[in-house]
Each structure stands twice: as C-alpha cells, then as structure tokens.
py3Dmol code that shows the C-alpha trace and the ligand (Angstrom):
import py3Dmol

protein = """\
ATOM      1  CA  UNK A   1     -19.785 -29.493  -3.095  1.00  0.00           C
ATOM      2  CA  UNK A   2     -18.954 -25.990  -1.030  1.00  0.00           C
ATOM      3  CA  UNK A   3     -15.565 -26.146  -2.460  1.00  0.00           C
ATOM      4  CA  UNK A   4     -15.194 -24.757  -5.361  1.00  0.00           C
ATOM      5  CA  UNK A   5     -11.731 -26.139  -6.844  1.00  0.00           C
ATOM      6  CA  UNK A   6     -10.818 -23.303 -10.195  1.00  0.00           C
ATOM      7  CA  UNK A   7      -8.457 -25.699 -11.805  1.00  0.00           C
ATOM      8  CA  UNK A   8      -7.025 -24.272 -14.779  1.00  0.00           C
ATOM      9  CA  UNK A   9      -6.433 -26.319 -17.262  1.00  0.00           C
ATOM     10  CA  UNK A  10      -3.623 -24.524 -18.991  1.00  0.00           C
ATOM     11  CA  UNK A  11      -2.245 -23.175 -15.984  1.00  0.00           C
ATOM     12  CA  UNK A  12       0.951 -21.643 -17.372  1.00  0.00           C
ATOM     13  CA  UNK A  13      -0.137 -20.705 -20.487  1.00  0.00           C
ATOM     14  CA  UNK A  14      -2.835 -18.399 -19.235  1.00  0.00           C
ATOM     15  CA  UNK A  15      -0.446 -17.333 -16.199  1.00  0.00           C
ATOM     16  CA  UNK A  16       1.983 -16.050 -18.751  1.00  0.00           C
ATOM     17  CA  UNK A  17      -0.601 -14.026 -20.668  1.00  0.00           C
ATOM     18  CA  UNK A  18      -1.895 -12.693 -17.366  1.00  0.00           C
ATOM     19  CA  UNK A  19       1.219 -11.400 -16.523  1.00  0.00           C
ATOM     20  CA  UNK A  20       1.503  -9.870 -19.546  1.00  0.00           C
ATOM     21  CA  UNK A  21      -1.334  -8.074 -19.050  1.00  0.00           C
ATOM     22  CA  UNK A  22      -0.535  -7.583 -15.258  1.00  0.00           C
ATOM     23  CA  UNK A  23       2.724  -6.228 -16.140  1.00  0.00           C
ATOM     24  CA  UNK A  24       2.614  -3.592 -19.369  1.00  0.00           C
ATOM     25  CA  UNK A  25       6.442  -2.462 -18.280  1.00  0.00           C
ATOM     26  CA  UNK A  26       6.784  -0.021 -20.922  1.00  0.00           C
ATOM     27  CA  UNK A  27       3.345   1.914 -19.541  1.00  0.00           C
ATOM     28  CA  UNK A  28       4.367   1.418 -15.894  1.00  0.00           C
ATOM     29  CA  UNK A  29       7.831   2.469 -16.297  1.00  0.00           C
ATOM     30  CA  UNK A  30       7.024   5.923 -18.015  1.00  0.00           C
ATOM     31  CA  UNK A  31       4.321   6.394 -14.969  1.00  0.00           C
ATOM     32  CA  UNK A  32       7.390   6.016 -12.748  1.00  0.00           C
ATOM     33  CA  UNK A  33       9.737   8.077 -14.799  1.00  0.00           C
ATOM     34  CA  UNK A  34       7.079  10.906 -15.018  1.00  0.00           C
ATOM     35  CA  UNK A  35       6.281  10.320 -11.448  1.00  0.00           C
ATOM     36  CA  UNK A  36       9.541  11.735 -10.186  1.00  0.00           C
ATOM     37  CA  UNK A  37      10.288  13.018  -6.834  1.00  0.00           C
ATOM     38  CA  UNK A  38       7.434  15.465  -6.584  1.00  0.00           C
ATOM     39  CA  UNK A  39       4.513  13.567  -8.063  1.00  0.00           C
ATOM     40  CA  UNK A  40       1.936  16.088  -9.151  1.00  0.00           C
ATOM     41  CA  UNK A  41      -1.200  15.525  -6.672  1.00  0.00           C
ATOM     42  CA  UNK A  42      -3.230  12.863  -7.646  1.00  0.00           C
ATOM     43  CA  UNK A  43      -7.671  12.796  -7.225  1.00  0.00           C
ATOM     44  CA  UNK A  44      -8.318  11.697  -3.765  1.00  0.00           C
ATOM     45  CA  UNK A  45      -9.166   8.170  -4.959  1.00  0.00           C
ATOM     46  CA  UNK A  46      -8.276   6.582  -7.716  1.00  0.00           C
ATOM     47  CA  UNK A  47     -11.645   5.762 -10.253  1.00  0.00           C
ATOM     48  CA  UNK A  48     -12.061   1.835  -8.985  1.00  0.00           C
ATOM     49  CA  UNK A  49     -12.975   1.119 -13.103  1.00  0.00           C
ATOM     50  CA  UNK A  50      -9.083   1.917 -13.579  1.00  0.00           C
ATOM     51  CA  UNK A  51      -8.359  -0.847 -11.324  1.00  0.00           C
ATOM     52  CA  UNK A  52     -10.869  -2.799 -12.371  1.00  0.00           C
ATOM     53  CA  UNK A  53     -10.073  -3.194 -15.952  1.00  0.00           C
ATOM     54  CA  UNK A  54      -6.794  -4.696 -15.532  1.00  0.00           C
ATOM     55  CA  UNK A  55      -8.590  -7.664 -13.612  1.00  0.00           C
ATOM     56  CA  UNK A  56      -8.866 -10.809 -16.268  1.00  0.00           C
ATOM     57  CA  UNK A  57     -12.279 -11.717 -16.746  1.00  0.00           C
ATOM     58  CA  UNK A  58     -11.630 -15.357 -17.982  1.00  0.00           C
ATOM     59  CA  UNK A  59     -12.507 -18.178 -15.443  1.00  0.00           C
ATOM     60  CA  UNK A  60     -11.216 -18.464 -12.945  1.00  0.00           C
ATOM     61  CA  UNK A  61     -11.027 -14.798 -12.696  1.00  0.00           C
ATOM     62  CA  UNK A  62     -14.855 -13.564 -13.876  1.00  0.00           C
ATOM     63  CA  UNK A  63     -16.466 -14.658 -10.685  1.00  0.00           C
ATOM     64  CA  UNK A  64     -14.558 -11.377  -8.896  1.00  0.00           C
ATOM     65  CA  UNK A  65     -16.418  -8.775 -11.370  1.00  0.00           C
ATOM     66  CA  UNK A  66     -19.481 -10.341  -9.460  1.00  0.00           C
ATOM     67  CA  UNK A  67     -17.510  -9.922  -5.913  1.00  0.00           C
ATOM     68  CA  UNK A  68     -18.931  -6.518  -4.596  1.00  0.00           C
ATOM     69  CA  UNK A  69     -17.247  -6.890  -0.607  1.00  0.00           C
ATOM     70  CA  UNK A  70     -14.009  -7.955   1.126  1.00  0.00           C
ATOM     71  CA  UNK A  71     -15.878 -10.816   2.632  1.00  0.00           C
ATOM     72  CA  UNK A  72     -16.716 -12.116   0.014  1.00  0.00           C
ATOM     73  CA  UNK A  73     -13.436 -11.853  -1.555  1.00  0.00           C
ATOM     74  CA  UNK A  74     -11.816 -13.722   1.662  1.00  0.00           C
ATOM     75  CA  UNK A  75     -14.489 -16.377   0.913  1.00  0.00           C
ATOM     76  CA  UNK A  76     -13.172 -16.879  -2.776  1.00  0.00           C
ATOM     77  CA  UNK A  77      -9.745 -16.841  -2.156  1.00  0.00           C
ATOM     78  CA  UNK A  78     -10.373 -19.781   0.561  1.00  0.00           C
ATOM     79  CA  UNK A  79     -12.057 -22.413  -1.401  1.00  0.00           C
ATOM     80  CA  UNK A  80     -10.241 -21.306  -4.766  1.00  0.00           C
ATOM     81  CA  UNK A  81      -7.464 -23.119  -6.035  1.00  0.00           C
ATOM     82  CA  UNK A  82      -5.457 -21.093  -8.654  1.00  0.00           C
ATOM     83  CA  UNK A  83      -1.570 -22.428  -7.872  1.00  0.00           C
ATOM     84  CA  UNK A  84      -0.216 -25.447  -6.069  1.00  0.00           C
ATOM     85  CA  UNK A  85       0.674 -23.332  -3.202  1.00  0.00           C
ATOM     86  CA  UNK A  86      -2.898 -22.769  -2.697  1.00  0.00           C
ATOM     87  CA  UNK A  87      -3.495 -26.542  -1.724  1.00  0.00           C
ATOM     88  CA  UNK A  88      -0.166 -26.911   0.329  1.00  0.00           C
ATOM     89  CA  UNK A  89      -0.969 -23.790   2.676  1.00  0.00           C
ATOM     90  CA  UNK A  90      -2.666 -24.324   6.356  1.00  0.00           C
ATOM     91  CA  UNK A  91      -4.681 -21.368   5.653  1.00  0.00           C
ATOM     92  CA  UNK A  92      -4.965 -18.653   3.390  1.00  0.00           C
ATOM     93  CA  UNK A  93      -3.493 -15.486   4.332  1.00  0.00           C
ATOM     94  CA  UNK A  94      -6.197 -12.634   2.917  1.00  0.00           C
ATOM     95  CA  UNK A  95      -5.306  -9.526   4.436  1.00  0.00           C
ATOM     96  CA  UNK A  96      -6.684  -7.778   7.332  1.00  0.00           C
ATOM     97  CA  UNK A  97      -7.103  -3.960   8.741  1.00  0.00           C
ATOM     98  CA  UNK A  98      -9.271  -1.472   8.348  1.00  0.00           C
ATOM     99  CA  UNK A  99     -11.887  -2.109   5.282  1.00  0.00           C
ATOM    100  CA  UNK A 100     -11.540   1.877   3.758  1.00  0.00           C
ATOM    101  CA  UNK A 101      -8.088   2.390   4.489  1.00  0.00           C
ATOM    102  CA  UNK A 102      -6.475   5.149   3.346  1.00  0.00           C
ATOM    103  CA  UNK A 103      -3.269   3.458   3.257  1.00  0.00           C
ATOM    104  CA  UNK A 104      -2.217  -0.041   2.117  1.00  0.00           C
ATOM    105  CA  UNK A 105       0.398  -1.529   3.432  1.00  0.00           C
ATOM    106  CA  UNK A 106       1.941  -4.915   0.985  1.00  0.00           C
ATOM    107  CA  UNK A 107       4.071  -6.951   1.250  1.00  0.00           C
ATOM    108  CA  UNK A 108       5.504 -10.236  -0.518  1.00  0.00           C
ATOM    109  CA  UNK A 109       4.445 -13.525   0.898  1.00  0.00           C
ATOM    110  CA  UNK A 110       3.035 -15.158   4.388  1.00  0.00           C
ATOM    111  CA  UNK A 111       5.757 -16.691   6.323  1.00  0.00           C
ATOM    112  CA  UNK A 112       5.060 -19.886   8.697  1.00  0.00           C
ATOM    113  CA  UNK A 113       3.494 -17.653  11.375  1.00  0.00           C
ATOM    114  CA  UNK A 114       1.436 -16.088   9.208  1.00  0.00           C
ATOM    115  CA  UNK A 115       0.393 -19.323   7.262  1.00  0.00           C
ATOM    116  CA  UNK A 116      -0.642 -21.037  10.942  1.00  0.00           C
ATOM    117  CA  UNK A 117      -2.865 -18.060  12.289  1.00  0.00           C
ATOM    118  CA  UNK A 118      -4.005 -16.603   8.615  1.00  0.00           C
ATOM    119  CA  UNK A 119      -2.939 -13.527   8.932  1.00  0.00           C
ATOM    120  CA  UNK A 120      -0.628 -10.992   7.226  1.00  0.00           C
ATOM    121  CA  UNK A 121       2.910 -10.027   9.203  1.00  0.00           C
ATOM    122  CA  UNK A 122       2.304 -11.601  12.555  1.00  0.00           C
ATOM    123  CA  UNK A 123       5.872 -13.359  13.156  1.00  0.00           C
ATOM    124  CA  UNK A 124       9.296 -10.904  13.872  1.00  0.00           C
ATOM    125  CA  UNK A 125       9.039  -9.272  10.812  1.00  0.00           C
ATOM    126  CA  UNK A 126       5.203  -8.189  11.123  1.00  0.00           C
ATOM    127  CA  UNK A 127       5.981  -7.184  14.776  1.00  0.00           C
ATOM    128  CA  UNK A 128       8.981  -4.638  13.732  1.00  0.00           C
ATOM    129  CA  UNK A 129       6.496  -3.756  10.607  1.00  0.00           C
ATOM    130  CA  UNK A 130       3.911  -2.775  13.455  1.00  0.00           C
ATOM    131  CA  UNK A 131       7.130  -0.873  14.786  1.00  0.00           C
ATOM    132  CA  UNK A 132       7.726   1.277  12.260  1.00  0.00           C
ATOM    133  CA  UNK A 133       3.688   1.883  11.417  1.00  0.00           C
ATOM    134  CA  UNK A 134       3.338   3.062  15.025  1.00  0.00           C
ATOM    135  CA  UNK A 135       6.497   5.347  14.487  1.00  0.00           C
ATOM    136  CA  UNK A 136       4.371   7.020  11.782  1.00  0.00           C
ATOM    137  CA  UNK A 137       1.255   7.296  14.180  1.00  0.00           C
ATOM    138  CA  UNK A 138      -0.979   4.195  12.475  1.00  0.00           C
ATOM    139  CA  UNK A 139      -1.944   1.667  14.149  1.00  0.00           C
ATOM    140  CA  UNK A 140      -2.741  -2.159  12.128  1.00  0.00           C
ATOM    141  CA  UNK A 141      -6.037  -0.985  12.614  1.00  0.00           C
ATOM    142  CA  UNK A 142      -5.808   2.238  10.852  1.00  0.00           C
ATOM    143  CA  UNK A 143      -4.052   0.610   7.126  1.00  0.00           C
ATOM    144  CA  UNK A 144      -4.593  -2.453   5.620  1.00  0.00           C
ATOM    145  CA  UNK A 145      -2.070  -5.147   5.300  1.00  0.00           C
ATOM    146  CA  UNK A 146      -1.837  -7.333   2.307  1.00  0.00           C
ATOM    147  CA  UNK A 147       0.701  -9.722   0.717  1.00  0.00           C
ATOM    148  CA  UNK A 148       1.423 -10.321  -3.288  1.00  0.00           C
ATOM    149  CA  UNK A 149       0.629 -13.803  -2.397  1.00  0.00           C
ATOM    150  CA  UNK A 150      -1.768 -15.321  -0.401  1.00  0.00           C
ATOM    151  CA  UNK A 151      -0.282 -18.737   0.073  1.00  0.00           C
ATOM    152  CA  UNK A 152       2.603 -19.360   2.111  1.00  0.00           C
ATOM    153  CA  UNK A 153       5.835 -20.814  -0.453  1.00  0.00           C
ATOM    154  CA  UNK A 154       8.134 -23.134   1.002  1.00  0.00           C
ATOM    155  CA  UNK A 155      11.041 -22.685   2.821  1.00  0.00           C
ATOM    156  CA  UNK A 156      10.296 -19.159   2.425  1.00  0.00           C
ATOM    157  CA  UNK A 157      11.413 -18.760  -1.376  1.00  0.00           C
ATOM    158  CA  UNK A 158      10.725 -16.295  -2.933  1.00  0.00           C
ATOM    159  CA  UNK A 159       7.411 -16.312  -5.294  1.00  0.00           C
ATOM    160  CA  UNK A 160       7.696 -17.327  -8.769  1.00  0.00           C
ATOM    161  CA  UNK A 161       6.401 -15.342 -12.066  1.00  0.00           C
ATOM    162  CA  UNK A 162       3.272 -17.164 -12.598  1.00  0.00           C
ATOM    163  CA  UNK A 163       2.417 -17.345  -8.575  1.00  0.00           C
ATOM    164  CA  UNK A 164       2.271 -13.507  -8.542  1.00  0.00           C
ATOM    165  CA  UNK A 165       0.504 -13.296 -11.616  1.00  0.00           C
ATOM    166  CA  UNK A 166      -2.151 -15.881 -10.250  1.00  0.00           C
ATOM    167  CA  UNK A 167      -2.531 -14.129  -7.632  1.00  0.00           C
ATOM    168  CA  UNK A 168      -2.561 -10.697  -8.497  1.00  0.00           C
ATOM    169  CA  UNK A 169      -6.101 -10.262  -9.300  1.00  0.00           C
ATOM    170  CA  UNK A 170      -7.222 -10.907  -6.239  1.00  0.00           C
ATOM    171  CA  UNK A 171      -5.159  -7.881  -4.748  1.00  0.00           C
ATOM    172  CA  UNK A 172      -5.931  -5.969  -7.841  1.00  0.00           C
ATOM    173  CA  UNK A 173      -9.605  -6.392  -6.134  1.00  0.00           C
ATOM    174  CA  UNK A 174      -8.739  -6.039  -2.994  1.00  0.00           C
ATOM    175  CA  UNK A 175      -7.425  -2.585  -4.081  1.00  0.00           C
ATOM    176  CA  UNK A 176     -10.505  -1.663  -6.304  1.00  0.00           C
ATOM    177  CA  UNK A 177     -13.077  -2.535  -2.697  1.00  0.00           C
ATOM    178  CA  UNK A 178     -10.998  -0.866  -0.280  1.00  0.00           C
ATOM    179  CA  UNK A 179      -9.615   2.291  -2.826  1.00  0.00           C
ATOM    180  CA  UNK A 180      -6.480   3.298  -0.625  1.00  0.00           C
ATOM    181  CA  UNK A 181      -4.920   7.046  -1.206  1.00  0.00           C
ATOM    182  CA  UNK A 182      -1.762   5.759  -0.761  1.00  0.00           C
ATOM    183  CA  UNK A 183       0.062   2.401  -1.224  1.00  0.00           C
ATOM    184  CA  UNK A 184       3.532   1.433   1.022  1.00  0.00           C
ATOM    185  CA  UNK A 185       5.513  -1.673  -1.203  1.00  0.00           C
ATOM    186  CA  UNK A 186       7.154  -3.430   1.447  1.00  0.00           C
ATOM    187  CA  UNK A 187      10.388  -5.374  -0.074  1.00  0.00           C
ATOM    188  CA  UNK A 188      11.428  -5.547  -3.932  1.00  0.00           C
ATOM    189  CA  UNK A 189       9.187  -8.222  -4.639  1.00  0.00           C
ATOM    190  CA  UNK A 190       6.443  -6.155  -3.614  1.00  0.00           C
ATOM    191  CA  UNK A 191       7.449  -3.164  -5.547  1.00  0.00           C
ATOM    192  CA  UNK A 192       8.313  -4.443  -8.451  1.00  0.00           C
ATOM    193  CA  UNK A 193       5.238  -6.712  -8.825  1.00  0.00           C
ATOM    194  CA  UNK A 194       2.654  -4.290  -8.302  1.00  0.00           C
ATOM    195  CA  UNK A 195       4.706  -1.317 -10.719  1.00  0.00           C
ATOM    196  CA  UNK A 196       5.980  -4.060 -12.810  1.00  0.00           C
ATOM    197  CA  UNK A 197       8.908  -2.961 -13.407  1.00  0.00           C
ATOM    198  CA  UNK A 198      12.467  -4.870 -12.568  1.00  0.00           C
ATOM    199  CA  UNK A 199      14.573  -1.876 -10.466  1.00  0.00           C
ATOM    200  CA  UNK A 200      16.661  -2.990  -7.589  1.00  0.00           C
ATOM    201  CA  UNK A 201      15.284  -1.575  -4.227  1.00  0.00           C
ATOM    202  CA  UNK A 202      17.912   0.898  -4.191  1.00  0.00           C
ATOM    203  CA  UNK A 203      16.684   2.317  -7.329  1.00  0.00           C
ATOM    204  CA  UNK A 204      12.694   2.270  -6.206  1.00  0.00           C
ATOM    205  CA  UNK A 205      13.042   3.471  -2.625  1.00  0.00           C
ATOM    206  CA  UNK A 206      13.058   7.609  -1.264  1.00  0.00           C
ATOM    207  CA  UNK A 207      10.020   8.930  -3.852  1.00  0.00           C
ATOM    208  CA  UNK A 208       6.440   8.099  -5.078  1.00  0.00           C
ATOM    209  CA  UNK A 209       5.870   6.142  -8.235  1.00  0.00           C
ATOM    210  CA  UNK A 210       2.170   5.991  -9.823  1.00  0.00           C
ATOM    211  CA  UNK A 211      -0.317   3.258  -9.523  1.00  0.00           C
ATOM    212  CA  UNK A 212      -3.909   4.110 -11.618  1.00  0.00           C
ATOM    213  CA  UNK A 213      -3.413   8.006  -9.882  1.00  0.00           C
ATOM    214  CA  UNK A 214      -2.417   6.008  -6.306  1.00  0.00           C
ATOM    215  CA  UNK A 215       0.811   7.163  -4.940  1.00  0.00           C
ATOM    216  CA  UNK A 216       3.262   4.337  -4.382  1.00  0.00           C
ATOM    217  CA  UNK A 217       6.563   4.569  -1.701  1.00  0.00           C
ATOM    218  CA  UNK A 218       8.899   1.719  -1.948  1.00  0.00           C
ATOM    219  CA  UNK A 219      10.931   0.699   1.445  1.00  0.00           C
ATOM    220  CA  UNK A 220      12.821  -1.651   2.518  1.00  0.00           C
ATOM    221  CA  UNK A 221      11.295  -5.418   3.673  1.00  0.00           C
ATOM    222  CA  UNK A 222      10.945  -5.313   7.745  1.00  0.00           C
ATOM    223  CA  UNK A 223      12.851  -8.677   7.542  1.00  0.00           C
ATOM    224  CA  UNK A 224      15.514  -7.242   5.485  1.00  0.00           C
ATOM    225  CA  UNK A 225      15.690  -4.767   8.162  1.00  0.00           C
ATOM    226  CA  UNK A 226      16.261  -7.469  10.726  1.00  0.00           C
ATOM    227  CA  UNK A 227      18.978  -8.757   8.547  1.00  0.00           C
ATOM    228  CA  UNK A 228      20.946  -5.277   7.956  1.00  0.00           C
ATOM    229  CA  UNK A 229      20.299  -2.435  10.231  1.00  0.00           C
ATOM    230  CA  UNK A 230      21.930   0.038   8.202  1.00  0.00           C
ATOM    231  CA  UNK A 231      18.579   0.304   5.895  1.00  0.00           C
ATOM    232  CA  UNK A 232      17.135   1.155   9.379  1.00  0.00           C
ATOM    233  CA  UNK A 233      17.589   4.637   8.544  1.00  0.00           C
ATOM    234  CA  UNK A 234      16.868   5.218   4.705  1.00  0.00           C
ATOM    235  CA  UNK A 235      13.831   3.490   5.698  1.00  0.00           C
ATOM    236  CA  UNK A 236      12.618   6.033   8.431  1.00  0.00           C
ATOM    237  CA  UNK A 237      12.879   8.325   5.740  1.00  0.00           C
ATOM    238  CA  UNK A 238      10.578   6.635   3.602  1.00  0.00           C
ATOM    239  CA  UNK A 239       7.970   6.380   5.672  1.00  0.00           C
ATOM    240  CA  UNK A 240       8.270  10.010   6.955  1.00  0.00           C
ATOM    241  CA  UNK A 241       7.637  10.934   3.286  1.00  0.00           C
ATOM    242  CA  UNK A 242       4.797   8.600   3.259  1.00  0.00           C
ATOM    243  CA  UNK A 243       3.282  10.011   6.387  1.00  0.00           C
ATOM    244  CA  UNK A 244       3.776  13.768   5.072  1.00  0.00           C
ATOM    245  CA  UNK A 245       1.949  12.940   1.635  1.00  0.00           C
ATOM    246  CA  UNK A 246      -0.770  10.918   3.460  1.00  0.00           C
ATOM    247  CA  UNK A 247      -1.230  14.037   5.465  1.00  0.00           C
ATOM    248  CA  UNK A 248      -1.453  16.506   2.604  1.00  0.00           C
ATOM    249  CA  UNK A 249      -4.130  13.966   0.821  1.00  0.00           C
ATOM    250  CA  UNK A 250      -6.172  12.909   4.056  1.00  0.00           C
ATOM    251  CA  UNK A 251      -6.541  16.093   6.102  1.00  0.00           C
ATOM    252  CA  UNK A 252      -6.512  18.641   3.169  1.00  0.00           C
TER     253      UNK A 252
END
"""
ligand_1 = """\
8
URA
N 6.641 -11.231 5.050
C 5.732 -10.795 4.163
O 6.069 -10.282 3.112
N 4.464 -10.923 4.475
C 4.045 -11.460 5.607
O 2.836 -11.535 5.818
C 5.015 -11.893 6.521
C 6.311 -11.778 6.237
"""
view = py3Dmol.view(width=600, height=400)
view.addModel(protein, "pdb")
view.setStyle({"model": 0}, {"cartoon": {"style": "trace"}})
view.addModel(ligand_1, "xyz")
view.setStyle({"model": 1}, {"stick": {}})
view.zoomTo()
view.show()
C-alpha cells in the first residue's frame, strides 16, 4: 500500500509530551527577553543540528531524520496521517516559494482556498499578504510561505494544542532544509507557536525575538488586517524593520 497511514496509537499522550518539548517556555522566553529591540547579529544561518534536535525522533516522527529534501518532505506530509484534520482536508497545504529562502514567511492555518488548490495564502488574505511582501520588494517567489498547520480546520477555528504540536515537526524540518536568515510570524498563533511563548500580539509585534540564532518579527495576521485597518500601519512598520535587518544580513 503507497499510503502510508502513521496512526498513533496514543495520540494525545505523545502530543502533550511533544509539545512539551516543542515548547520549553522558560528557555524561549529568556531568548526573547534577551533578544530585545536591538538583537545582537546573529551567524548568517542558523547550524541546521540546532533545529534539528528539537525534532522527535519517535514514530511517526523518525522517518524525517531520513528526509534530506523539500520534496520529499511534501511527499510525507501527503500520505501521513498524524491528526484528524489530516484525513478531513482536500489537500495538504505544504508550503511553497523559493527552496533557500532567506526569509520565511508563516502563518497559522490554510483557509478553504488554500485547502482546494494546496497552497499557502491564496484567498483575500494571501492576496493582501502578497501586498504587503511586494511593498517590501519580495516577490512569493523570493520567501517561502508556510503555515503552523498543514491541514485546513473547520470553519476556520483556530488550531488546537495538540494540532500544532503534531504538526510542528514537519515545519521544524521544513526550517532545518531551507535554513532562512530571517523568519516573519504572521498572526498570534503563529508567533506564539513557533517562540512558544503566550504574549498577546501587541506585546510580540515592533522587534526581533530569537529562534536557534534566526531572527523572528511578529506582525499582524493579513486577515486581521482586513478586519481592522488601523493595524495597517503598525504593521508597515514591522515589515520595514524586517526588510532593513534582512538587508544588513543578506547584502553585508
Ligand atoms: N491564513 C493563514 O494563516 N494561512 C493561509 O495559508 C491562509 C490564510
């Protein structure tokens, strides 16, 4: 059978020890504290082993140590059931862009446009997401766009606990292959799942937090945006400062 179907057997139990590990708050909140508004300069890529190491290696998860390229990746996350949402979804919803981005773009979940055509921030939101990337001079082509979760929820709710831990190896891996400079959290969810740390968006947004030596800005959701255009603005500024630092690390 060419579908492989990683049912775990004690699918909470290990979902709450992976976020655990996912999630060491009191290490990730002193790398944000210390990270301040002027984080010092970090090595132009982050070592991949850092990244690495925080991926589980009990099944399902030990078949990515073996994973050595995006496409393969893809391949695993389509025939590899880790949460219910994973069998309810029309298609999985990987990620797409540019293979050795620089920058990483992430954001929470696919919507319903995104779970018909498979790909990350295609519906209103994506297209004023493309908006603001091409305001900043990169095109979808340049970055690489990736959601916490690669199965649509329904109704559009937000992800549970032990969905983002589920999935977050495989974006954990997706990080090690591609080894972005710089990382742009799009939405709380996103933010706060990756740094694992629970901040309002208020509190995370306007400077650079660490991930493994990768600088992290935290803006607003592009849908939020089309909710309330008053974080129009705060967001600009976010991604100017994203833009300026990716400038200092890509062209010095
Ligand atoms: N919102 C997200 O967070 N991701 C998508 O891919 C689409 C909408």
């Amino acid at each position: 059978m060419n579908h492989e179907i990683c049912r775990l057997k004690h699918t909470l139990a290990w979902h709450v020890e992976a976020y655990g590990r996912f999630f060491p708050v009191s290490g990730a909140e002193s790398a944000c504290e210390d990270a301040g508004q002027d984080s010092t300069k970090p090595e132009p890529r982050a070592p991949q082993s850092m990244i690495e190491s925080r991926i589980p290696t009990a099944p399902p998860y030990d078949a990515l140590s073996a994973i050595g390229t995006l496409a393969e990746l893809e391949a695993w996350v389509a025939e590899t059931v880790l949460i219910p949402l994973d069998e309810t979804r029309i298609r999985p919803v990987f990620g797409t862009g540019h293979p050795e981005a620089d920058l990483m773009v992430i954001g929470e979940a696919p919507g319903a446009d995104e779970d018909q055509q498979g790909e990350p921030f295609v519906g209103r939101a994506g297209k004023l997401l493309t908006k603001i990337l091409e305001a900043i001079s990169f095109s979808r082509d340049d970055v690489y766009i990736a959601n916490i979760l690669k199965s649509r929820p329904p109704e559009n709710r937000k992800p549970h606990a032990d969905e983002i831990a589920a999935h977050m190896p495989i974006l954990l891996k997706q990080m090690a292959l591609i080894r972005p400079k710089l990382i742009l959290c799009v939405g709380r969810t996103s933010g706060t799942s990756l740094l694992g740390v629970e901040s309002s968006l208020k509190d995370l947004r306007g400077r650079f937090h660490d991930f493994h030596g990768i600088p992290v800005m935290v803006t607003y959701h592009p849908a939020a945006l089309l909710r309330n255009p008053n974080w129009k603005r705060p967001t600009w500024e976010d991604v100017q400062k994203l833009r300026d630092h990716y400038d200092t690390l890509v062209t010095s």
